[in-house]
C-alpha positions as CSV (number, residue, x, y, z in Angstrom):
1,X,26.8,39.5,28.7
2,X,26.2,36.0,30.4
3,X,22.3,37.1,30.6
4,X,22.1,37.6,26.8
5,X,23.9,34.3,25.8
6,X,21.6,32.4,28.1
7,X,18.2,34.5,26.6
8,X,19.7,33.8,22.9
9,X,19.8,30.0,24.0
10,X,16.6,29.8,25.8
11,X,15.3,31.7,22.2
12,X,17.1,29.2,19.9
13,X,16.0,26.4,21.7
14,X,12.1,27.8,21.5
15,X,12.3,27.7,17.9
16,X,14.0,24.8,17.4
17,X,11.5,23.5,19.4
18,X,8.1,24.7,17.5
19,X,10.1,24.1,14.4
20,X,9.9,20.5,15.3
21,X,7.0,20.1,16.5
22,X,5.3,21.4,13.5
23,X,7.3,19.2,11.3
24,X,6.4,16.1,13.6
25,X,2.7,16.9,13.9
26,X,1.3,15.7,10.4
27,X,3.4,12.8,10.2
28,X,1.6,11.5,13.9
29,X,-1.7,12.3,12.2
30,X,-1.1,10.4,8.9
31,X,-4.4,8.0,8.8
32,X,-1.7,6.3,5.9
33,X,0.1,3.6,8.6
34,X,0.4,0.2,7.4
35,X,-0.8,-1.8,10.0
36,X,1.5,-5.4,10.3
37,X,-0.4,-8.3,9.9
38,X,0.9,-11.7,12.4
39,X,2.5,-13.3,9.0
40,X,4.8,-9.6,8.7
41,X,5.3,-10.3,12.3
42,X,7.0,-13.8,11.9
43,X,9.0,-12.4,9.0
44,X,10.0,-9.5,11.2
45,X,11.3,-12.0,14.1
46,X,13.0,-14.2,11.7
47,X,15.1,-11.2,10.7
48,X,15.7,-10.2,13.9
49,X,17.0,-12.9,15.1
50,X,19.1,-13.7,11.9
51,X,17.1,-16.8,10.1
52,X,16.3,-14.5,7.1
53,X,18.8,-11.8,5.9
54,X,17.4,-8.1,5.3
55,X,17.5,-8.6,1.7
56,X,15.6,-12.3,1.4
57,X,13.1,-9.8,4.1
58,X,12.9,-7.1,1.2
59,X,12.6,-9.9,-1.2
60,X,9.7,-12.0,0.8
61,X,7.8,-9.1,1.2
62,X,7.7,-7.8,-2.4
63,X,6.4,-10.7,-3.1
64,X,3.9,-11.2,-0.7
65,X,2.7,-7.5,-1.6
66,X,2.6,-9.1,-5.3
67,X,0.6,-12.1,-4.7
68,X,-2.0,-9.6,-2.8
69,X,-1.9,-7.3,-5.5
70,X,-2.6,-10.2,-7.8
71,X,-5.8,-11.3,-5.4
72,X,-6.8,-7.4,-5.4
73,X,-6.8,-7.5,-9.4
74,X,-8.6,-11.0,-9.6
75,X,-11.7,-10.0,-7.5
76,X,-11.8,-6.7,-9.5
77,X,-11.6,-9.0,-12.9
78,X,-14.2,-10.9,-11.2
79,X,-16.6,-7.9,-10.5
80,X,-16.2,-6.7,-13.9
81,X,-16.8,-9.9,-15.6
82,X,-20.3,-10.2,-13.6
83,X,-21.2,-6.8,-14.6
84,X,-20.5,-7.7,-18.1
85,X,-21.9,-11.3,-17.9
86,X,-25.2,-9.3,-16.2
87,X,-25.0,-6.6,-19.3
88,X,-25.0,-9.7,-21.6
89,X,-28.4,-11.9,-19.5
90,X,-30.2,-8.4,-20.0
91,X,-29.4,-8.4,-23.6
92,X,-27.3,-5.1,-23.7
93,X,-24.9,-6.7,-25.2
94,X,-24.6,-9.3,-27.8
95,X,-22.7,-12.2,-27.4
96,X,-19.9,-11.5,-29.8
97,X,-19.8,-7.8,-28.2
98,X,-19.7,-9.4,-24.9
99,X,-17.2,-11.7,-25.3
100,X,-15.2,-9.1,-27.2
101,X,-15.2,-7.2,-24.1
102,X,-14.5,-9.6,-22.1
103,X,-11.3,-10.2,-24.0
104,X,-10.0,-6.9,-23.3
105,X,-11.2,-7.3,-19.5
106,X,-8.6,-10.6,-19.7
107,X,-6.1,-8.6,-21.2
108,X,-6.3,-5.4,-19.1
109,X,-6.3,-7.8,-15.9
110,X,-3.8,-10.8,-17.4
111,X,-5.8,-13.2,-16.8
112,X,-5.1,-16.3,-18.8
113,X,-7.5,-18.3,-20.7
């Protein structure tokens, strides 16, 4: 009687265990980790030792993710307006198509005039 409860243990515990561990696995793989950068590290000790409050944290971040965001979409504006500007030296495009185009490029990105 005391031999079974201690093999049905020693079982439960083995799958718990491999359960686990395969759940755990992928997640230590993910090639997806956002590496910290010294200026998230700052904001990190500031919170930590109480100058910022978690939710001025949440806030600072979201918009330090913005203004990258916005630097991301600029140089991709940027790109696209060569390309287009390059289309336009060739003589692809005219100069009311290309400026037409590069309208909606403006708009698509938000770029103001």
């Amino acid at each position: 009687m005391l031999l079974e409860i201690i093999l049905s243990g020693m079982i439960l515990y083995a799958i718990v265990y491999v359960a686990v561990s395969f759940a755990i696995k992928p997640l230590l793989n993910e090639k997806n980790i956002s590496i910290c950068n010294d200026e998230d590290l700052e904001l990190l000790e500031l919170r930590d030792i109480e100058v910022i409050s978690d939710d001025e944290f949440d806030d600072i971040i979201k918009i330090l993710q913005d203004k990258q965001e916005k630097q991301k979409n600029y140089k991709k504006y940027q790109h696209y307006a060569n390309v287009l500007k390059e289309l336009r030296d060739i003589e692809y495009f005219s100069e009311k198509d290309y400026f037409l185009k590069m309208d909606k490029l403006k708009e698509f990105y938000n770029m103001k005039r």
